[in-house]
N, C-alpha and C positions, 0 to 999 in steps of 0.2 A: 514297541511291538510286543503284544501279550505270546504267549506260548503257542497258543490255539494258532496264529497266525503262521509262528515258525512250522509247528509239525503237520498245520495244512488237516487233511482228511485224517490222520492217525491221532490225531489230536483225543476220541473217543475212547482210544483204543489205550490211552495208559493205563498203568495200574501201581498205585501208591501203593508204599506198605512203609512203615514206622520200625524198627531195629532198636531194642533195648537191651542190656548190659546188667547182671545183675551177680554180686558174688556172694556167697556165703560165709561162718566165719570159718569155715575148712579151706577156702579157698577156689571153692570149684566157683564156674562162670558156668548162667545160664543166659542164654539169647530168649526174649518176649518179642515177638515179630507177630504186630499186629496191619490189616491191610484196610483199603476206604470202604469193604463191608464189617467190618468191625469183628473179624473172624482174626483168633488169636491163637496162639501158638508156641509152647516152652520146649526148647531145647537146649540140653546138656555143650556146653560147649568146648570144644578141645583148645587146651589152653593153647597151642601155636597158632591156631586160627583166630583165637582171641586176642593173643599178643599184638597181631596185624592188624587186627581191625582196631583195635582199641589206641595202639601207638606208644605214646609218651604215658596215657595214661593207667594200663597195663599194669596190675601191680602182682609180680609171680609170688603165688601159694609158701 
């Protein structure tokens, strides 16, 4: 059963977007969040919300 089957009529209606991770050598975490129009986007990231998304592989400043 492909996707389109499971969500039926909303199946149009997703919207991808891509989440990347990026740190400097100061330490700071930037989020690259790009989506299926190809429209991108850098943000500054707080390291507690980075810790969580990131997990095990998180590595603090």
């Amino acid at each position: 059963m492909n996707t389109a089957n499971l969500l039926g009529k909303h199946a149009e209606d997703l919207i991808y977007t891509s989440t990347y991770f990026a740190r400097n050598e100061r330490g700071e975490y930037f989020m690259v969040v790009s989506n299926q129009d190809r429209a991108l986007f850098f943000k500054h990231g707080e390291q507690t919300s980075v810790a969580i998304a990131l997990g095990v592989d998180y590595n603090a400043p």
